[in-house]
N, CA, C and O atoms as CSV, one atom per row, in Angstrom:
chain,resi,resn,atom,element,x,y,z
A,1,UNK,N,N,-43.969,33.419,28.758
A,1,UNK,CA,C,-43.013,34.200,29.508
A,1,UNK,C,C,-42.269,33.300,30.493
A,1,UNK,O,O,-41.047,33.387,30.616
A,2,UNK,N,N,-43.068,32.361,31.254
A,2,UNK,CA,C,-42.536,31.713,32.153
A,2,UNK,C,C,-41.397,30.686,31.017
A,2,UNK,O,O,-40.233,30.522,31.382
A,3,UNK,N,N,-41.756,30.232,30.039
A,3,UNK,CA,C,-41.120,29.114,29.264
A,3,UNK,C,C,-39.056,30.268,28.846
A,3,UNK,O,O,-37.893,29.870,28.920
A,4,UNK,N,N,-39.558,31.419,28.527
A,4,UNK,CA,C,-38.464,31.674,28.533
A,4,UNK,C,C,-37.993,32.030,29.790
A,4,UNK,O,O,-36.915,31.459,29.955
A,5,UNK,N,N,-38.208,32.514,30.483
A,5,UNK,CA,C,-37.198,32.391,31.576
A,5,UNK,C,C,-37.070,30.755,32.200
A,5,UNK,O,O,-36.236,30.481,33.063
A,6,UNK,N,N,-37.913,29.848,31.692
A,6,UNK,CA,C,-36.805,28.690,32.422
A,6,UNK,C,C,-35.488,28.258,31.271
A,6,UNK,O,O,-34.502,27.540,31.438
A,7,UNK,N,N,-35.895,28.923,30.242
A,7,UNK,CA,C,-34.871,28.431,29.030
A,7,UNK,C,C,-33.287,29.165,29.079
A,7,UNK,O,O,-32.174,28.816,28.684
A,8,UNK,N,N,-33.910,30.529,29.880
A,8,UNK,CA,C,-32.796,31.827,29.786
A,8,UNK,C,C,-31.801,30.599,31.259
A,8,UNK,O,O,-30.752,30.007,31.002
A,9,UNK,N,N,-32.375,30.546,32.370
A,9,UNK,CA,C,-31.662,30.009,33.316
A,9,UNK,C,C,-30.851,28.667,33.014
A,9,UNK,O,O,-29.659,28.506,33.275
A,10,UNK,N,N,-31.673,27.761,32.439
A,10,UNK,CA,C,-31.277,26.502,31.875
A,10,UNK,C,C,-29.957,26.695,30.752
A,10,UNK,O,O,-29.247,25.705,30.577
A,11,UNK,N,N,-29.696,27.731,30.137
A,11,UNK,CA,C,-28.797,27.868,29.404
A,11,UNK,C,C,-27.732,28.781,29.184
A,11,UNK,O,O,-26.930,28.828,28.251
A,12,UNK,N,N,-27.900,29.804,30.614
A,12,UNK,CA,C,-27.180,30.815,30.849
A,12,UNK,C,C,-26.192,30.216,31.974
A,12,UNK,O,O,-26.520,29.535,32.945
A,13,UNK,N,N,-24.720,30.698,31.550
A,13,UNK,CA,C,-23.600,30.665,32.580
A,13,UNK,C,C,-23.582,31.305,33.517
A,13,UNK,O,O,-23.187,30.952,34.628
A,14,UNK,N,N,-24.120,32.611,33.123
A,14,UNK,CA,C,-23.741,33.952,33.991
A,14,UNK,C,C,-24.403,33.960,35.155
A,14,UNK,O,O,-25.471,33.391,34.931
A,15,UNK,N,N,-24.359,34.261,36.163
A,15,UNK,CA,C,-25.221,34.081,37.402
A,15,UNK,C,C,-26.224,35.195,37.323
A,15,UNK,O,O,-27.412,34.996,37.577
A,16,UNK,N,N,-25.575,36.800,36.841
A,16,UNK,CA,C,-26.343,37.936,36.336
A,16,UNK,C,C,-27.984,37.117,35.465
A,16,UNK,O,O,-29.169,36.850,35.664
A,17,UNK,N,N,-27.192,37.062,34.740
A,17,UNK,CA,C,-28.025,36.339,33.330
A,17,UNK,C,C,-29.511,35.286,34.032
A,17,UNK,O,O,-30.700,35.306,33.714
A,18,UNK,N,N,-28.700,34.381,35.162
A,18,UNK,CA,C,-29.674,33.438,35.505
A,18,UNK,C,C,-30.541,34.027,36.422
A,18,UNK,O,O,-31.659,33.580,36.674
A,19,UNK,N,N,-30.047,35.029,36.930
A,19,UNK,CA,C,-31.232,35.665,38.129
A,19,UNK,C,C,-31.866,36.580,37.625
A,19,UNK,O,O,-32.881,36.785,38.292
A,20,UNK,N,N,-31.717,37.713,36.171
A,20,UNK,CA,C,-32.767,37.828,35.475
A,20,UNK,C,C,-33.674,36.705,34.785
A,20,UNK,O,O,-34.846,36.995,34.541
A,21,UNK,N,N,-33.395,35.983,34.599
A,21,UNK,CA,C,-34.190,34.675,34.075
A,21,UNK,C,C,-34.973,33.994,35.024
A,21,UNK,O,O,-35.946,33.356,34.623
A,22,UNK,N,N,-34.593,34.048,36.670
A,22,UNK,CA,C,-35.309,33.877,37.725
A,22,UNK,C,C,-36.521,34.794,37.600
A,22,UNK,O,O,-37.687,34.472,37.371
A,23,UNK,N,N,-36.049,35.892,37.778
A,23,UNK,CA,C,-37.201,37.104,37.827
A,23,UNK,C,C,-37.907,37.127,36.826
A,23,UNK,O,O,-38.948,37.723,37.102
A,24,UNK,N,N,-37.884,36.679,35.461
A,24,UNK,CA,C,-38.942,36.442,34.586
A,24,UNK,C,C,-39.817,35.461,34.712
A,24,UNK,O,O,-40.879,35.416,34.091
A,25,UNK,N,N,-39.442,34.661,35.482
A,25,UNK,CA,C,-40.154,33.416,35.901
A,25,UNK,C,C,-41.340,33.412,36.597
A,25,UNK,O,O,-42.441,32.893,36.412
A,26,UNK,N,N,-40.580,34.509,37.916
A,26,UNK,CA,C,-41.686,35.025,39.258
A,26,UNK,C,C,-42.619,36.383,38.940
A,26,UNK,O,O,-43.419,36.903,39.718
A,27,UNK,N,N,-42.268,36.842,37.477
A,27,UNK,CA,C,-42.912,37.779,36.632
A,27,UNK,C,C,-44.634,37.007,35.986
A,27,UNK,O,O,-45.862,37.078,35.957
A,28,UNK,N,N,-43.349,36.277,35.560
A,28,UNK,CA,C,-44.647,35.394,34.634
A,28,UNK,C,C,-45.707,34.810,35.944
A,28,UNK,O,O,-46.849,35.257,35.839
A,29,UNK,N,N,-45.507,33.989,37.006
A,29,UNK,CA,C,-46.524,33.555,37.905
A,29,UNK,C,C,-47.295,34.590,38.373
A,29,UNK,O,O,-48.427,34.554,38.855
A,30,UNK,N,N,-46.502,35.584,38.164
A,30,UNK,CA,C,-47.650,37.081,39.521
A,30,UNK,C,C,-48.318,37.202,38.295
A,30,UNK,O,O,-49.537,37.154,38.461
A,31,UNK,N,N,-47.924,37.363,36.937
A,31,UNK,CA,C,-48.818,37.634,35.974
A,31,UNK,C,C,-50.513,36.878,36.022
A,31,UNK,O,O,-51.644,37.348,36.143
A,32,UNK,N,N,-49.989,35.581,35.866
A,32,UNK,CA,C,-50.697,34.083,36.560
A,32,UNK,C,C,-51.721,34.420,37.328
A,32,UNK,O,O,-52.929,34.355,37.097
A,33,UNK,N,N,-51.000,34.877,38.490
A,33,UNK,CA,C,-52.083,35.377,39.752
A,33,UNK,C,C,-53.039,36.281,39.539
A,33,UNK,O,O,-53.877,36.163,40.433
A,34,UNK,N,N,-53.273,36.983,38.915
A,34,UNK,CA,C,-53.676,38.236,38.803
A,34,UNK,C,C,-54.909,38.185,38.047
A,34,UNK,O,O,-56.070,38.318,38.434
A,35,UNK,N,N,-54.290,37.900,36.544
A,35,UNK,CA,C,-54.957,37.004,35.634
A,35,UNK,C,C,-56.248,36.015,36.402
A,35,UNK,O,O,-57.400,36.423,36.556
A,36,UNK,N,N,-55.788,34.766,36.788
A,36,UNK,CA,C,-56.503,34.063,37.018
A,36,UNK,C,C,-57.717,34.574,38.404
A,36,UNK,O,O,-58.832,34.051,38.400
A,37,UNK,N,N,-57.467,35.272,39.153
A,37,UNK,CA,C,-57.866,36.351,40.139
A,37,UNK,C,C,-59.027,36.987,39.546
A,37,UNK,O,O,-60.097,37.026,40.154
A,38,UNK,N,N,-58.863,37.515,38.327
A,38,UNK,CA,C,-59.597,38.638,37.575
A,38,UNK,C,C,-60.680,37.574,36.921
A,38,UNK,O,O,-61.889,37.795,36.996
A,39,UNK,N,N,-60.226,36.581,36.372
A,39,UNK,CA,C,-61.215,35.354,35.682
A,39,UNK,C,C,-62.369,34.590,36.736
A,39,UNK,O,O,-63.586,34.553,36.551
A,40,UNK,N,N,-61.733,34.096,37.695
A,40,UNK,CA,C,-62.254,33.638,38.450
A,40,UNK,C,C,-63.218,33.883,39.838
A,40,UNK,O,O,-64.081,33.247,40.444
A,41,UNK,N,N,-62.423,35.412,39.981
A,41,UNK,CA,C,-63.358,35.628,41.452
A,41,UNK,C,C,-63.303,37.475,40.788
A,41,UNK,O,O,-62.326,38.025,41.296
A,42,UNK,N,N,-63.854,38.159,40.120
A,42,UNK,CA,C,-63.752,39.075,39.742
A,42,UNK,C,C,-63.787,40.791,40.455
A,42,UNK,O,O,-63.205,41.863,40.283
A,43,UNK,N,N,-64.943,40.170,41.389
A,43,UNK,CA,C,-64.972,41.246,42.839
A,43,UNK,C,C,-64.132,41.129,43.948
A,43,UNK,O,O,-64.170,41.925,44.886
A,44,UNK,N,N,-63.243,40.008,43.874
A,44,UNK,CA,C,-62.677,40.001,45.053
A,44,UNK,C,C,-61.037,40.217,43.933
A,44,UNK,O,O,-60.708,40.032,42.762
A,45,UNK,N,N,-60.220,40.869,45.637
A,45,UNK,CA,C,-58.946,41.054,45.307
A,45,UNK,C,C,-57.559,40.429,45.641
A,45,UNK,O,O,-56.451,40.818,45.272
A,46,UNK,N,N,-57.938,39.199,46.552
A,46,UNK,CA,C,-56.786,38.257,47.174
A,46,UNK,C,C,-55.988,37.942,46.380
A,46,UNK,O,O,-54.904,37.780,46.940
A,47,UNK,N,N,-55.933,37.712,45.049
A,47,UNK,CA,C,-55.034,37.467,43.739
A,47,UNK,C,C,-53.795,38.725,43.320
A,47,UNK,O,O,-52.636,38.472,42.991
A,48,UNK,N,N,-54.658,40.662,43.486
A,48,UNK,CA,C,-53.740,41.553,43.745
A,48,UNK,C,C,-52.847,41.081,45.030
A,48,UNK,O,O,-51.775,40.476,45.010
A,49,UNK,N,N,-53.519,41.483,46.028
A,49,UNK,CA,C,-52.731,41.319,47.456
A,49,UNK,C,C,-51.594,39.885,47.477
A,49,UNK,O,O,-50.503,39.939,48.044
A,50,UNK,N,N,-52.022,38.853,46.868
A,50,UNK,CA,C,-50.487,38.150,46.761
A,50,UNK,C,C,-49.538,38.282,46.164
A,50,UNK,O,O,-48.399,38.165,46.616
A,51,UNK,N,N,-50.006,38.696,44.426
A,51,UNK,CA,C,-49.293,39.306,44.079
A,51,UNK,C,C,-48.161,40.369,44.162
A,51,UNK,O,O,-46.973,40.286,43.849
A,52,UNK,N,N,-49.124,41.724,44.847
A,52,UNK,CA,C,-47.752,42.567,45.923
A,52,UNK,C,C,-46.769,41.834,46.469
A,52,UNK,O,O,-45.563,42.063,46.378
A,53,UNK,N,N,-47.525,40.558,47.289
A,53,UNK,CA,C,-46.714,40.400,48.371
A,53,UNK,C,C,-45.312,39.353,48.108
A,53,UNK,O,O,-44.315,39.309,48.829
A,54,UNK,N,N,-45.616,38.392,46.626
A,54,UNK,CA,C,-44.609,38.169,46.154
A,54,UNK,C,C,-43.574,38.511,45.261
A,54,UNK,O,O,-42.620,37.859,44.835
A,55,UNK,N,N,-44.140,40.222,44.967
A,55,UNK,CA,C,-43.379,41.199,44.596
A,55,UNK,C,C,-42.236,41.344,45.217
A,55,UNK,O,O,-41.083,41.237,44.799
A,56,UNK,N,N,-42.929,41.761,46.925
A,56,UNK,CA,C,-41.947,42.202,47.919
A,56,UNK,C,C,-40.925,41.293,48.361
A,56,UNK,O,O,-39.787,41.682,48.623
A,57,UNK,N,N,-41.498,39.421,48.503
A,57,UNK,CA,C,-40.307,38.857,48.366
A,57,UNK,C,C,-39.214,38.574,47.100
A,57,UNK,O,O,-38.062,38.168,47.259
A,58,UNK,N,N,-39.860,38.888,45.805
A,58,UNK,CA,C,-38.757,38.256,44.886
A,58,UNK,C,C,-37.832,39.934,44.720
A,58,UNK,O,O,-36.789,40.126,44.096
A,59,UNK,N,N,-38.597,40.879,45.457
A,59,UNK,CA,C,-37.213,41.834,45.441
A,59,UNK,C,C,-36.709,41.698,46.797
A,59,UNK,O,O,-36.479,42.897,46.958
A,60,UNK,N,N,-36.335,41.135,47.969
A,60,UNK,CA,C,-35.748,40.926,48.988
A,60,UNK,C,C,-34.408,39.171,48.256
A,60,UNK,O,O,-33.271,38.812,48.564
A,61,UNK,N,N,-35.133,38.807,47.572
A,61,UNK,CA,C,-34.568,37.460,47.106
A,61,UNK,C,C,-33.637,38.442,45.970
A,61,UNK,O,O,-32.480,38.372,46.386
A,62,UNK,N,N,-33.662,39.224,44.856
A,62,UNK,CA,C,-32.794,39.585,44.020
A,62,UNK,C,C,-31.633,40.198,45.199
A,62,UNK,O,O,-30.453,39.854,45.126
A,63,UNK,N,N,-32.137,41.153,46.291
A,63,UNK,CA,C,-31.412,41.516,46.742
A,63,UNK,C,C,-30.139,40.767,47.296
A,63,UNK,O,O,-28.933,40.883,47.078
A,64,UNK,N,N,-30.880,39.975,48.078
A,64,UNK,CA,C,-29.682,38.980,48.920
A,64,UNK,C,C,-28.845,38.189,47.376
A,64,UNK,O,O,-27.658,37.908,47.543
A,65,UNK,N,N,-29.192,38.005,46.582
A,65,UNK,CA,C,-28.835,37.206,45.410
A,65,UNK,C,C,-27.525,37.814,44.780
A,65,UNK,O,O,-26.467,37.192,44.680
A,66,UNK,N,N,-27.802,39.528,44.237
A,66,UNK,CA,C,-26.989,40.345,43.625
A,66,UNK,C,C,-25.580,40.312,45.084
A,66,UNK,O,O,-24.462,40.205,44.582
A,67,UNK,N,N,-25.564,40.365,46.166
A,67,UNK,CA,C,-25.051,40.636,47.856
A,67,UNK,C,C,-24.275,39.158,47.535
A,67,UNK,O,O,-23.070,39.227,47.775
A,68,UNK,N,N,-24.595,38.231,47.189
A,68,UNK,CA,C,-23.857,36.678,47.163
A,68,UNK,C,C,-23.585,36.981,45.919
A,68,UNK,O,O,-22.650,37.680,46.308
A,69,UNK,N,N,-23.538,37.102,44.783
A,69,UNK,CA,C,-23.220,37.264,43.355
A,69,UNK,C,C,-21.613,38.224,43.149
A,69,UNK,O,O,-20.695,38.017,42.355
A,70,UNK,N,N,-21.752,39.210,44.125
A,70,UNK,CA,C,-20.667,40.292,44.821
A,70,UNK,C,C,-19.751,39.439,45.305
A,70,UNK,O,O,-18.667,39.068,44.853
A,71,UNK,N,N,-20.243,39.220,46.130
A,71,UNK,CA,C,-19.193,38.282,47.001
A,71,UNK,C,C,-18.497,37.227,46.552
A,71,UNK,O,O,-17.343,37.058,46.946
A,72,UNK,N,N,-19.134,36.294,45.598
A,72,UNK,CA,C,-18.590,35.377,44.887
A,72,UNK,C,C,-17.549,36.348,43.715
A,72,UNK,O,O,-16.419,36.006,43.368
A,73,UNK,N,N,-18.098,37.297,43.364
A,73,UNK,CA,C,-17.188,37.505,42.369
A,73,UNK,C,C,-15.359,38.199,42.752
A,73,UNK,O,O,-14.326,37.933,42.138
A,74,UNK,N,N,-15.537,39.098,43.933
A,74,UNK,CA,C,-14.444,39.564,44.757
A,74,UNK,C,C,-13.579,38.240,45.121
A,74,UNK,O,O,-12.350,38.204,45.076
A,75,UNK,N,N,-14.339,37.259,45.455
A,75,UNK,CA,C,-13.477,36.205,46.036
A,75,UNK,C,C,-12.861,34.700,44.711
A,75,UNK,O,O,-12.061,33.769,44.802
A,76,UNK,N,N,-13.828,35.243,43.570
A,76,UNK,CA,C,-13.161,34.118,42.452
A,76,UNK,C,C,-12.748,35.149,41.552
A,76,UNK,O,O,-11.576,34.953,41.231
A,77,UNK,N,N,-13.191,36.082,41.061
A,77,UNK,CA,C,-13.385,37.328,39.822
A,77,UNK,C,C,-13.779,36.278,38.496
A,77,UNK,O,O,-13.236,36.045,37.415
A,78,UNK,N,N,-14.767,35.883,39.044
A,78,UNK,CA,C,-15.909,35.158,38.070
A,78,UNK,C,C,-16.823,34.856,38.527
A,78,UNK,O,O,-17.077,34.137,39.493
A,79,UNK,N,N,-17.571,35.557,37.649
A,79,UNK,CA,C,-19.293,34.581,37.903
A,79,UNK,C,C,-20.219,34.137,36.915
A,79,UNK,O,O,-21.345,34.577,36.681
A,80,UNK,N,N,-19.381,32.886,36.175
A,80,UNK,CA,C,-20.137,31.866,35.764
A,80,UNK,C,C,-20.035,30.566,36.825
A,80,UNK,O,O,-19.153,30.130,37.565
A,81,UNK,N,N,-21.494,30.161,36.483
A,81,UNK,CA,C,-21.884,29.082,37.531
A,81,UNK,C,C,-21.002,28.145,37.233
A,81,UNK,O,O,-20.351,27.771,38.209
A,82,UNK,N,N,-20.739,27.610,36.183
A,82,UNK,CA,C,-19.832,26.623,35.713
A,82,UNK,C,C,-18.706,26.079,36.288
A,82,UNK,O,O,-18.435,24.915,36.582
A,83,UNK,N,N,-17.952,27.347,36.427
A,83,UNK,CA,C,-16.520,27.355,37.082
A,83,UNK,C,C,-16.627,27.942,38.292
A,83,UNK,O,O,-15.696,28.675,38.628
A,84,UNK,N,N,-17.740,27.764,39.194
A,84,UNK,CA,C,-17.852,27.655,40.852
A,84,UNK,C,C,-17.891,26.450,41.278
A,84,UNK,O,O,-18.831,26.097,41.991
A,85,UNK,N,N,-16.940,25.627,40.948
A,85,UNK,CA,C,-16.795,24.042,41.418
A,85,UNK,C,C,-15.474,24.837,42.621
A,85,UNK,O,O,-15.582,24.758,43.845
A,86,UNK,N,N,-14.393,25.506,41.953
A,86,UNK,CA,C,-13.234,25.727,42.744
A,86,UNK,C,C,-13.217,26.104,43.755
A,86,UNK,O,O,-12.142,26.157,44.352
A,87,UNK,N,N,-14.764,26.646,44.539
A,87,UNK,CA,C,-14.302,27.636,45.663
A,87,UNK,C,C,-15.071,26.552,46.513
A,87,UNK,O,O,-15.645,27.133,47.433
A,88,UNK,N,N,-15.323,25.023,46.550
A,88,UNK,CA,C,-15.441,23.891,47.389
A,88,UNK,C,C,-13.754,23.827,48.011
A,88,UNK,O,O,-13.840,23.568,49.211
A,89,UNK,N,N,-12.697,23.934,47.712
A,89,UNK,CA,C,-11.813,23.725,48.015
A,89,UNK,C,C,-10.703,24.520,49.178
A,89,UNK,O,O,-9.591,24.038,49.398
C-alpha cells in the first residue's frame, strides 16, 4: 500500500492526485502501527492511541493542503505541479 502511494505521487501531475497518494502513504504507516502494536505488545494499546493521533494530524494536513490547492488554483487556474514554476515570478 505504502509502495503505491509513493508511485501514485512520484508520477502524478495533479496536486489532487498527489495528496491522495500522500494519504495512502500515512494510511499504509497507521496500518504499520497498529499491526506491529498487535504483534508485538498485544495487551497494551500505545500503537491504537498513535495511530488516532496521526489520524487527527494527516486530516488537519489534507485540510490546510486542499485550502493551498484552492488558492493556487484561483490564482493560476491550474493545478498541476509541473507548471507551478510561473507563480515564482
Amino acid at each position: 500500500m505504502f509502495c503505491a502511494g509513493v508511485y501514485g505521487f512520484v508520477t502524478r501531475k495533479n496536486m489532487i492526485a498527489m495528496l491522495i497518494s500522500l494519504e495512502l502513504m500515512l494510511n499504509a504507516v497507521d496500518i504499520n502501527f497498529v499491526l506491529f502494536n498487535r504483534y508485538l505488545y498485544p495487551e497494551q494499546q500505545e500503537g491504537m492511541f498513535f495511530t488516532l493521533f496521526a489520524i487527527a494530524i494527516a486530516a488537519a494536513e489534507t485540510a490546510l493542503a486542499i485550502a493551498i490547492i484552492i488558492n493556487v488554483f484561483r490564482s493560476v487556474k491550474n493545478i498541476n505541479a509541473a507548471e507551478l514554476t510561473q507563480m515564482k515570478n
